[in-house]
C-alpha positions as a printed Julia matrix, in Angstrom:
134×3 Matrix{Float64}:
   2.48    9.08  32.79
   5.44   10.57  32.13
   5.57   10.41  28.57
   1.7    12.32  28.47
   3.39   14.87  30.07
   6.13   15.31  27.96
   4.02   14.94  25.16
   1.59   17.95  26.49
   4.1    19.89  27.03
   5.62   19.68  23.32
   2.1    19.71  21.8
   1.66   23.29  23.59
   5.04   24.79  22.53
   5.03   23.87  19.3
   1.51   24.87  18.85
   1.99   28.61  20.33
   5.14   29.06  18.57
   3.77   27.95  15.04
   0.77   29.5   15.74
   1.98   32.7   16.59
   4.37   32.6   13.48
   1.35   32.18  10.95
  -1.57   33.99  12.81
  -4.55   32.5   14.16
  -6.5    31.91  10.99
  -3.98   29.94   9.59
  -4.17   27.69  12.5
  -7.61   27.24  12.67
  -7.57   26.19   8.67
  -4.71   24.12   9.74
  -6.31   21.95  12.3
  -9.47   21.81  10.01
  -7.68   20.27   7.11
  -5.78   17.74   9.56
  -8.97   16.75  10.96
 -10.14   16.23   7.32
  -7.25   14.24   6.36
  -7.47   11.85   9.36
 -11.15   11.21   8.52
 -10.2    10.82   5.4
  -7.79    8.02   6.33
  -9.65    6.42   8.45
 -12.55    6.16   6.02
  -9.97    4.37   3.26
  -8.2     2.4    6.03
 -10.18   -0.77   4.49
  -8.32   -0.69   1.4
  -5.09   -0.05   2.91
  -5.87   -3.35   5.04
  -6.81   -4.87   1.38
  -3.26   -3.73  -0.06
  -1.26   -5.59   3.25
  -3.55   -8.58   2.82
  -2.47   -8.71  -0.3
   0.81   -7.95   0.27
   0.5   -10.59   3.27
  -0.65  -13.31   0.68
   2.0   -12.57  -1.93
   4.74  -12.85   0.74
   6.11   -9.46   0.06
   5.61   -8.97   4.02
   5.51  -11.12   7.24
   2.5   -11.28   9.52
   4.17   -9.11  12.16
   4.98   -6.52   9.57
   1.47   -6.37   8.27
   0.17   -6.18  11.83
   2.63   -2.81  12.76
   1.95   -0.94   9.27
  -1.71   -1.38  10.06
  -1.35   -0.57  13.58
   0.83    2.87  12.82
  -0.94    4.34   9.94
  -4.47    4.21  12.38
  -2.59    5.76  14.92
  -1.25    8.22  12.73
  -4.56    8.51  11.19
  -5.73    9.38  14.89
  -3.16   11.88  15.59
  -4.04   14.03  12.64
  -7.57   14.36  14.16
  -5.82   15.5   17.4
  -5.72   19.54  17.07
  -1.88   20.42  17.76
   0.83   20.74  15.34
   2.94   17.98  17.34
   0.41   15.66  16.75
   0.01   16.63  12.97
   4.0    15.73  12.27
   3.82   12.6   13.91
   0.95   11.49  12.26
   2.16   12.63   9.0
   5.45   10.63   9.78
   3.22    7.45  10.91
   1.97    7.57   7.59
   5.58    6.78   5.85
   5.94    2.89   6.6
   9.5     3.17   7.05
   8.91    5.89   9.88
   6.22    3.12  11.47
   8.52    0.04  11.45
  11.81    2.72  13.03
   9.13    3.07  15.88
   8.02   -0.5   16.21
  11.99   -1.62  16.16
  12.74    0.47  19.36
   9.7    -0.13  21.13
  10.21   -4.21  20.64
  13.87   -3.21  21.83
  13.01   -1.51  25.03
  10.57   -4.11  25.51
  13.34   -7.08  25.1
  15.35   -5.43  27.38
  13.1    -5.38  30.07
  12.12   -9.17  29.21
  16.32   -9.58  29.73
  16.01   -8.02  32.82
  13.28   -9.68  34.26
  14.71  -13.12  33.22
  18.24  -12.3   34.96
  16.8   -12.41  38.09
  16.8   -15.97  39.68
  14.77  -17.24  41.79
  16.17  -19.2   45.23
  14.18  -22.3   46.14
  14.63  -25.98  47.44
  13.06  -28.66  45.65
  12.51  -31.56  47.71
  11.89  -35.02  46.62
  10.12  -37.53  48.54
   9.27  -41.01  48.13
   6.07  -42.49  49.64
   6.54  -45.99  51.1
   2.97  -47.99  51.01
């Protein structure tokens, strides 16, 4: 939850302050061509899934790394159709694999840290063992 607000909060400032730097037809164009270009993506994502199965095949990439460049160039795809200038860099940057997999390496980070954390803490109990007598 916090995160959506952070991210609301950025989308608006950038967005006024860009937006006031190159007018309000400029903007509109801008969000218009984004749109376009995540549509765009979208509509070729097949062949980009093509290229990693490929890719996959030739064993140029594992299955996890075909799994996050697929996963981060949709979601940058989807960002781009998301009217803000925040949402237009980072969906640019999604686009760049290296940009994807930087993301995907500290998210699986965070994650194995809570995984440490949650494996740390032990758990008290007393087993007892009993033999039946017949």
């Amino acid at each position: 939850m916090i995160f959506l607000i952070i991210y609301l909060f950025l989308e608006v400032m950038i967005t006024v302050d860009i937006a006031s730097l190159i007018g309000g037809w400029w903007t509109f164009v801008e969000i218009i061509v984004s749109a376009g270009v995540g549509f765009f993506i979208i509509s070729t994502f097949k062949y980009t899934l093509a290229d990693g199965m490929s890719m996959l095949v030739n064993g140029h990439i594992s299955i996890d790394e075909f799994k996050k460049m697929s996963l981060f160039t949709l979601l940058g795809a989807v960002l781009l159709i998301i009217p803000g200038f925040f949402s237009d860099i980072l969906g640019i940057l999604l686009q760049f694999n290296s940009v994807g997999m930087f993301f995907a390496r500290k998210i699986l980070r965070l994650k194995d840290k809570n995984r440490k954390r949650s494996d740390d803490e032990a758990i008290d109990a007393e087993i007892i063992d009993v033999d039946v007598i017949e």
